[in-house]
C-alpha positions as CSV (number, residue, x, y, z in Angstrom):
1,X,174.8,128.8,0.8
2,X,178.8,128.1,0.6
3,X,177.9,129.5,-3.1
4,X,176.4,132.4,-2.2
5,X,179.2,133.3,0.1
6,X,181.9,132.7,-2.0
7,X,180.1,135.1,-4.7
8,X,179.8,137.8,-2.4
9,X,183.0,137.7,-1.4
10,X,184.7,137.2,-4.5
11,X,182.1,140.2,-6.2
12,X,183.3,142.1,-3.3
13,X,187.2,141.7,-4.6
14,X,186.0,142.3,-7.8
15,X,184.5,145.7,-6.8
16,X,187.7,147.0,-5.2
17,X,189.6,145.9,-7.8
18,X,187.6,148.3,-10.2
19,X,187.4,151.1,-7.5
20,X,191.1,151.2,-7.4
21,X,191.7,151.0,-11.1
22,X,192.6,153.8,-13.1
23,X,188.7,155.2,-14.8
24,X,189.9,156.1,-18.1
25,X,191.7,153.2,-19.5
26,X,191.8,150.2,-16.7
27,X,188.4,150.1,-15.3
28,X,186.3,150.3,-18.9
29,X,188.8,147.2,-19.9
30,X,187.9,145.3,-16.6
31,X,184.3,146.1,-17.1
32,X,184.2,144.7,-20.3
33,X,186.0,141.8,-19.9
34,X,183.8,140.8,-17.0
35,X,180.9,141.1,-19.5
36,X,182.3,139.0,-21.7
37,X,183.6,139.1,-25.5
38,X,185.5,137.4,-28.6
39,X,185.7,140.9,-30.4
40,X,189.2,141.4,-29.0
41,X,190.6,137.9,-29.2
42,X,193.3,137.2,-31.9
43,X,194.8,134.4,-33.6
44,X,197.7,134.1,-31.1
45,X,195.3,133.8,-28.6
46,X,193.4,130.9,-30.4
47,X,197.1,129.3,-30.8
48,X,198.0,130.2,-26.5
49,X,194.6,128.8,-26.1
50,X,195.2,125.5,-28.1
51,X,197.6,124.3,-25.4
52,X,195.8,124.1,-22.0
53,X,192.5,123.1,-23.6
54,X,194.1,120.3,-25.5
55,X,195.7,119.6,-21.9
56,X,192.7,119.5,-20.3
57,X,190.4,117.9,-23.0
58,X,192.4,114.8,-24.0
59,X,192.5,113.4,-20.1
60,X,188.8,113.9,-20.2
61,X,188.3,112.1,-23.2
62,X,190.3,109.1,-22.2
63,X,188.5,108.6,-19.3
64,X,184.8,109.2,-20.5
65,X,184.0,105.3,-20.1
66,X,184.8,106.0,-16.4
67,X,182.5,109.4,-16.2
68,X,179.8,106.7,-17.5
69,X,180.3,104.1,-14.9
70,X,180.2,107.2,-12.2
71,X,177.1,108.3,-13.3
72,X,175.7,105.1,-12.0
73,X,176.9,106.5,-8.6
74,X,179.6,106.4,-6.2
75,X,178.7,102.9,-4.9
76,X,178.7,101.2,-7.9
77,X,181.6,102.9,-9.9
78,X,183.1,101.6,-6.4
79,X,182.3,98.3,-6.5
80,X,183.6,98.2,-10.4
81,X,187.2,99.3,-9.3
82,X,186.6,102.9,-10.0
83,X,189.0,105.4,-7.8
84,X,186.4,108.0,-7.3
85,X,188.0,110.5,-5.6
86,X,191.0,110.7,-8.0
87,X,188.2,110.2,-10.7
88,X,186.7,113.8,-9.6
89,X,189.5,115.5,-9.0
90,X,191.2,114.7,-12.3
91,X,187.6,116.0,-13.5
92,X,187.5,119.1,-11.6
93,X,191.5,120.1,-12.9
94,X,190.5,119.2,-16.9
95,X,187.7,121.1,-16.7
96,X,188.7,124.1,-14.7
97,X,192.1,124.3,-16.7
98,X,189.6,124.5,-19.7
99,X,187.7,127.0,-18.6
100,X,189.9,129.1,-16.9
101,X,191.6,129.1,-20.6
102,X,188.6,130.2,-21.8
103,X,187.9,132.6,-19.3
104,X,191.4,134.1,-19.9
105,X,190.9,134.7,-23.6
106,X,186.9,136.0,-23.8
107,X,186.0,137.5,-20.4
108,X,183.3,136.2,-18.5
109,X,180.9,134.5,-20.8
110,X,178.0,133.2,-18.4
111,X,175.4,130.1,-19.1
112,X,177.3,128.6,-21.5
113,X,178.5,125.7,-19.1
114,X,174.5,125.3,-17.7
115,X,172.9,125.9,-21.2
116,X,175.1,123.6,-23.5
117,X,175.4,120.5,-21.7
118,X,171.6,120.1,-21.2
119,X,170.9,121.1,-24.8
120,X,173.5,117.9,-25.9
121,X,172.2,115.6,-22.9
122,X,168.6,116.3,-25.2
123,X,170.3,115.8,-28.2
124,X,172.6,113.0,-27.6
125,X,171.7,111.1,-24.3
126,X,173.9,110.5,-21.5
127,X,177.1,108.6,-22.9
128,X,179.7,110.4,-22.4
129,X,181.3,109.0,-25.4
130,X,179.1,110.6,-27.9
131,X,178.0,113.5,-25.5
132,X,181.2,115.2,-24.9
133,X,181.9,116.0,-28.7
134,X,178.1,117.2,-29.0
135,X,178.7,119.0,-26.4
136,X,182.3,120.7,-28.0
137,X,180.6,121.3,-30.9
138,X,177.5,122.8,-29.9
139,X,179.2,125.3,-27.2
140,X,181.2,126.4,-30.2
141,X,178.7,126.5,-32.5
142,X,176.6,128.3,-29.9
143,X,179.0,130.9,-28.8
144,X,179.5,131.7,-32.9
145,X,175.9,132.0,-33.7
146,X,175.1,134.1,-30.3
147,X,178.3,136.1,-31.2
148,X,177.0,137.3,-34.5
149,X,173.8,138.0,-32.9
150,X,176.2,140.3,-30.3
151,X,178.1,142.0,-33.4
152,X,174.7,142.4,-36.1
153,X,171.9,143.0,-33.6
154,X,172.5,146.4,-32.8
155,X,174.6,149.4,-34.4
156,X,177.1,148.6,-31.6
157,X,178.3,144.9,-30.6
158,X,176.4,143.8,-27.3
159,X,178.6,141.6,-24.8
160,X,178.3,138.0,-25.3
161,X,177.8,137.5,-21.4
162,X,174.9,140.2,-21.4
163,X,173.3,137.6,-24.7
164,X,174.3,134.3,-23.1
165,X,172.1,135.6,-19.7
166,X,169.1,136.6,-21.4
167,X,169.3,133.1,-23.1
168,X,170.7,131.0,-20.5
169,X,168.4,132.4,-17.3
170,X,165.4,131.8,-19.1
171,X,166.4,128.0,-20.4
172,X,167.4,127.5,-16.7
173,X,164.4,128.4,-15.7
174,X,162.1,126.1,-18.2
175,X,164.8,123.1,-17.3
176,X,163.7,123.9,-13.8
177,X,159.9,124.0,-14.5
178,X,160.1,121.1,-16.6
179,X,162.0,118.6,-13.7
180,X,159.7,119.7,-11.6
181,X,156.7,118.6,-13.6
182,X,158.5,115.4,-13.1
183,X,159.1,115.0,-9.5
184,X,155.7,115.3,-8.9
């Protein structure tokens, strides 16, 4: 529910914002940044992006052993010494500074950070040692192939977060179906 609140409220910010914008050049850019896109990004982006990514990415990759040991849960990572709290906050910055990067650059580009990391959990299993880089290089390799799908399916380029949704919602969904078939 705290979700849901904070979505309304922050859709309802998001809505005024594009109320009050100018309709003939601001509020076409807003809209289609909030649907998501790399058509626009440029090398120096890539190169602005490079440094808070890197940032955020290198602290998660030196502690992946302890991202392992918390997996077991909070009382064992406890009981091997673990700092949990600083553990998931440390997480939480890396990996919002990442994606707020992102965000920054390509718009809102939904599913991605629901789809991928199941799809490398299947493909690489839960170590965090192998599965991070699986997962870096099949998020990229996703948002390239679903890109060209965007830019070659139809005469004009479809937004990647419209693409990403149709994909992502119904993977969700069969990840879903499936762990159910397996609580029972």
């Amino acid at each position: 529910l705290t979700g849901m609140v904070i979505s309304t409220l922050f859709q309802s910010l998001i809505s005024l914002t594009k109320y009050v914008a100018d309709p003939y050049s601001k509020l076409p850019a807003i809209t289609f940044w909030l649907m998501g896109s790399l058509s626009s990004v440029t090398m120096k982006d890539v190169a602005i992006l490079i440094i808070p990514v890197v940032t955020g990415v290198i602290p998660l990759y030196l502690i992946r052993w302890r991202m392992n040991v918390l997996s077991f849960g909070e009382e064992e990572a406890k009981a091997m010494g673990i700092n949990t709290t600083v553990l998931r906050i440390v997480i939480v910055i890396c990996s919002t500074l990442i994606t707020s990067a992102a965000v920054a650059v390509a718009g809102l580009v939904g599913w991605v950070g629901l789809v991928i990391p199941h799809m490398a959990r299947m493909m690489s299993g839960p170590n965090y040692k192998v599965l991070m880089p699986v997962c870096m290089v099949t998020g990229a390799t996703y948002l390239l192939l679903v890109d060209d799908v965007a830019r070659n399916l139809f005469p004009i380029e479809i937004p990647l977060g419209i693409l990403t949704s149709c994909i992502g919602a119904p993977f969700f969904i069969y990840l879903l179906i499936k762990g159910k078939r397996g609580w029972n």
